[in-house]
BAMAR-886171 format. One record per residue (C-alpha): residue number from 0; residue in one letter; x, y, z. Coordinates in steps of 0.25 Angstrom, whole numbers. Each point is the difference from the previous one (the first is absolute). Example, Ala and Ser with C-alpha at 12.3 -4.5 7.8 and 13.67 -1.06 7.14 Angstrom:
% residues 2
+------+------+-------+-------+-------+
! bami ! sedo !     x !     y !     z !
+------+------+-------+-------+-------+
!    0 !    A !    49 !   -18 !    31 !
!    1 !    S !     6 !    14 !    -2 !
+------+------+-------+-------+-------+
//
This chain:
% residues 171
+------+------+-------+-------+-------+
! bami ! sedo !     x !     y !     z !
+------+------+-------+-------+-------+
!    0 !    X !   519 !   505 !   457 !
!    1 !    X !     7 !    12 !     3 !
!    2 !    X !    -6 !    10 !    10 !
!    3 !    X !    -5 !    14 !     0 !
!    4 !    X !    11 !     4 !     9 !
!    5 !    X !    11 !    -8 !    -7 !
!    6 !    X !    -5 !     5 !   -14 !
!    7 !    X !     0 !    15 !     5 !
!    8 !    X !    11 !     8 !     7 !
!    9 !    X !    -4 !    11 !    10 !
!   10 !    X !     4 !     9 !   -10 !
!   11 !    X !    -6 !    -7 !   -14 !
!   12 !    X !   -13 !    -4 !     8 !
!   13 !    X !    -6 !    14 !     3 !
!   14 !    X !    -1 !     4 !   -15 !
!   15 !    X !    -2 !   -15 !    -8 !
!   16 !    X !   -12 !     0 !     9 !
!   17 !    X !    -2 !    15 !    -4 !
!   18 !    X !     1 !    -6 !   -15 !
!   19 !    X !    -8 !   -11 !     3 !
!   20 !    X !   -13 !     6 !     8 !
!   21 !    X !    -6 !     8 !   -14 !
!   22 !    X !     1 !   -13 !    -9 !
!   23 !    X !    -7 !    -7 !    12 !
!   24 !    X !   -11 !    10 !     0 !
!   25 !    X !    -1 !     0 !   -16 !
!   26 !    X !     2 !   -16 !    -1 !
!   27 !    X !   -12 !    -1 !    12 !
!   28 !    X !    -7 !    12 !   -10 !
!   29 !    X !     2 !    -9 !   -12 !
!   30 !    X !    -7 !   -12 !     7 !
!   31 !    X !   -11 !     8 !     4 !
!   32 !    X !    -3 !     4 !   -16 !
!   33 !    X !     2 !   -14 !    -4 !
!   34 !    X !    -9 !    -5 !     9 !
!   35 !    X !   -11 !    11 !    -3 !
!   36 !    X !     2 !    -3 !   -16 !
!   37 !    X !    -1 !   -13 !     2 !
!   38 !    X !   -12 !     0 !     8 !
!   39 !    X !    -5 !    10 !   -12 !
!   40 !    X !     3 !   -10 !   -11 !
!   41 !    X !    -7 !   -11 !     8 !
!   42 !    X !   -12 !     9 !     0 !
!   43 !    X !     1 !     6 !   -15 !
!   44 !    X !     1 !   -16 !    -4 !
!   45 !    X !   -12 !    -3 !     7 !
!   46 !    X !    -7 !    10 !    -7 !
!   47 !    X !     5 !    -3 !   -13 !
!   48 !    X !    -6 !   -14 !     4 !
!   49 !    X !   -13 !     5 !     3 !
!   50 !    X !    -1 !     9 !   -12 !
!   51 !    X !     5 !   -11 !   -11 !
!   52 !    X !    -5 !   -13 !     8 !
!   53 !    X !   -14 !     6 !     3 !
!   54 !    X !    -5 !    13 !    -2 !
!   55 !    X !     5 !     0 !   -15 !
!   56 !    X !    -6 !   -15 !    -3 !
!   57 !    X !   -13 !     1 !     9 !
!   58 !    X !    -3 !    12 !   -10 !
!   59 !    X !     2 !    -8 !   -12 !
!   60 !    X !    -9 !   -11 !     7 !
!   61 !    X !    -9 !    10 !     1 !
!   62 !    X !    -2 !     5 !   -14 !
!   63 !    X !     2 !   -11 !    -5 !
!   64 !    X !    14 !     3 !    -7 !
!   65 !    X !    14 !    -9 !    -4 !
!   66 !    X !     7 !    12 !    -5 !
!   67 !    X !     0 !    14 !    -3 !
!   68 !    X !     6 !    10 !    -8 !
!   69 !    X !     3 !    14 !     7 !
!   70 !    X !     1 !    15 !    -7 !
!   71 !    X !    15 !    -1 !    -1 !
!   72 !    X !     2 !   -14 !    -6 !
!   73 !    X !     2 !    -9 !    12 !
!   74 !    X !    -7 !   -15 !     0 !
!   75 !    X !    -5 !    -3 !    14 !
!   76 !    X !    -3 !   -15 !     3 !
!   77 !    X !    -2 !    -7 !    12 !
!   78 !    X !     6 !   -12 !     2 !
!   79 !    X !    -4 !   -13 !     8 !
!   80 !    X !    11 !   -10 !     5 !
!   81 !    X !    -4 !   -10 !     9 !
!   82 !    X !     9 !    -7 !     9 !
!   83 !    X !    -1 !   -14 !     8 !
!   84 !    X !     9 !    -9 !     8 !
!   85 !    X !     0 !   -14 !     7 !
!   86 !    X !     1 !     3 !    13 !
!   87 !    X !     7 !   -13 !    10 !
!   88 !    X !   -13 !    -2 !     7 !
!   89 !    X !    -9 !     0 !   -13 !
!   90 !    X !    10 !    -9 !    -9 !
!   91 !    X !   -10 !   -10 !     3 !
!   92 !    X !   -12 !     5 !    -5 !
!   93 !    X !     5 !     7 !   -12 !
!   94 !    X !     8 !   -11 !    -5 !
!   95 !    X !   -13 !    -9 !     2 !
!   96 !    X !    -9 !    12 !    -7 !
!   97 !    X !    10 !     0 !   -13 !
!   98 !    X !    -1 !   -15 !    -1 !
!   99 !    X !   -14 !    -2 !     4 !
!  100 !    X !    -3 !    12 !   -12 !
!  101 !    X !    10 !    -5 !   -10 !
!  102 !    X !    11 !     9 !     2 !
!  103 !    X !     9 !   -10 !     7 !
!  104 !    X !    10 !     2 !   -11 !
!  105 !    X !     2 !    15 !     5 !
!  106 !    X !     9 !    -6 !    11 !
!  107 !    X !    13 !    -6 !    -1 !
!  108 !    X !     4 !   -11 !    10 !
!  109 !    X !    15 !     0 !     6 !
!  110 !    X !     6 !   -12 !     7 !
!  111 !    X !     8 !     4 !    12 !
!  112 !    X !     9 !    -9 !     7 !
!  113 !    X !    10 !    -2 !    11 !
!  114 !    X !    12 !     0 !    -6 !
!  115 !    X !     7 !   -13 !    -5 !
!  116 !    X !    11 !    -7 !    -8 !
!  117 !    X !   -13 !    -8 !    -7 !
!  118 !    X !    -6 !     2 !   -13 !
!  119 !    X !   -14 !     5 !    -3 !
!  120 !    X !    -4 !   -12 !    -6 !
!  121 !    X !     2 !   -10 !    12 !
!  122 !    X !    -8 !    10 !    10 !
!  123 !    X !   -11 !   -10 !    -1 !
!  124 !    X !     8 !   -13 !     1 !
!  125 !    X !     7 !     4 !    11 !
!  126 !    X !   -11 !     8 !     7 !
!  127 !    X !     8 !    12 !     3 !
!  128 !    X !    -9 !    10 !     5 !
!  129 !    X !    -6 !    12 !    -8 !
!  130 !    X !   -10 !     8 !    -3 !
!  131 !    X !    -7 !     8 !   -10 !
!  132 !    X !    -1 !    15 !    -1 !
!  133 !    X !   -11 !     7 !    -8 !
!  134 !    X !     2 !    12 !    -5 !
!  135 !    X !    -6 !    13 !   -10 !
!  136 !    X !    10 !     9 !    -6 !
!  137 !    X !    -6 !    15 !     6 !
!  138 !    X !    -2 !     5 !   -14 !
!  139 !    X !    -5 !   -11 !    -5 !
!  140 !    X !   -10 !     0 !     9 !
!  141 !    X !    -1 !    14 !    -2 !
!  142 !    X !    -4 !    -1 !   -14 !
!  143 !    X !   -10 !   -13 !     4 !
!  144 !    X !    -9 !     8 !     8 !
!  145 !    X !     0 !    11 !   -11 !
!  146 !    X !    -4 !    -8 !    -9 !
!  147 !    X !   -10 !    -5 !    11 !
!  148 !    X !    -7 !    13 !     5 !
!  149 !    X !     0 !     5 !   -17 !
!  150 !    X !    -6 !   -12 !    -4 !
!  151 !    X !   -12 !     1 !    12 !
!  152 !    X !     3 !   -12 !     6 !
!  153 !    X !    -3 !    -4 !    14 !
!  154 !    X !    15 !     0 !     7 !
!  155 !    X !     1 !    -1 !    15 !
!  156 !    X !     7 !    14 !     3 !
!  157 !    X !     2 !    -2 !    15 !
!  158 !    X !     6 !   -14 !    -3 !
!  159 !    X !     9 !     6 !    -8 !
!  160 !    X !     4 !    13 !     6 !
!  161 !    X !    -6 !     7 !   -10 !
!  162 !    X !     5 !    16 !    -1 !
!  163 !    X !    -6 !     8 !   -11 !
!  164 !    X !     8 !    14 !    -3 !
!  165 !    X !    -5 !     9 !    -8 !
!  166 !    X !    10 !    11 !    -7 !
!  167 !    X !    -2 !    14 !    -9 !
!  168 !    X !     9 !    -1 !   -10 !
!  169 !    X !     3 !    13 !    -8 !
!  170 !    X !     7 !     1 !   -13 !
+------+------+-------+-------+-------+
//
């Protein structure tokens, strides 16, 4: 790396860093705004949150409503999305809960093993190890425990993760 002093002659170094200090004062001025905007649009999105993920849809709840019309044409809807997921230490017991409910299908099975030159098919009469990994596609189970809570049934939500989000949509 080239020094400062390598870089600069005495005569050169005086006004470079001349040229240099007021772009260092607009770039340090420059960070200061982003920083500040950013803090800002974390903050407006927190509102826009609260406003479409609750205020807008505990008013709805409250009347009563599943859609309105206002003065100037715009449909306002809240919509409810509910999100789940297997989490390593609850594999276990989800899996056992879909079977043990009739839903077993809802996860796919992988088999996973150490890489070798043998087939598949001789896994078993060679007793080369493997094992068998379970699995549920996140939208998949996405739109199982949609289908769950619509229909009213009882669904284990802690088991599962279960997040429900709740959105205005205007249109």
């Amino acid at each position: 790396m080239i020094s400062q002093d390598e870089m600069f002659d005495d005569e050169c170094a005086p006004s470079a860093l001349e040229t240099i200090k007021p772009l260092l004062e607009e770039l340090e001025k420059k960070e200061r705004e982003v920083k500040d905007a950013e803090e800002r649009l974390e903050k407006a999105k927190k509102e826009l949150d609260d406003i479409s993920g609750n205020q807008i849809p505990r008013i709805f709840d409250e009347l009563g409503l599943s859609e309105i019309k206002t003065s100037d044409g715009k449909k306002v809807s809240v919509a409810t999305r509910f999100a789940a997921s297997i989490t390593k230490e609850k594999a276990d017991g989800c899996f056992s809960w879909l079977d043990r409910n009739g839903h077993g299908s809802l996860a796919k099975k992988q088999l996973v093993f150490e890489e070798t030159p043998e087939l598949i098919e001789v896994l078993m009469e060679r007793a080369i190890p493997f094992s068998v990994k379970r699995s549920v596609h996140p939208k998949s189970l996405e739109a199982f425990v949609k289908e769950q809570k619509e229909s009213g049934a009882e669904f284990p939500d802690e088991l599962f993760s279960v997040f429900v989000l709740r959105k205005t949509k205007v249109k």
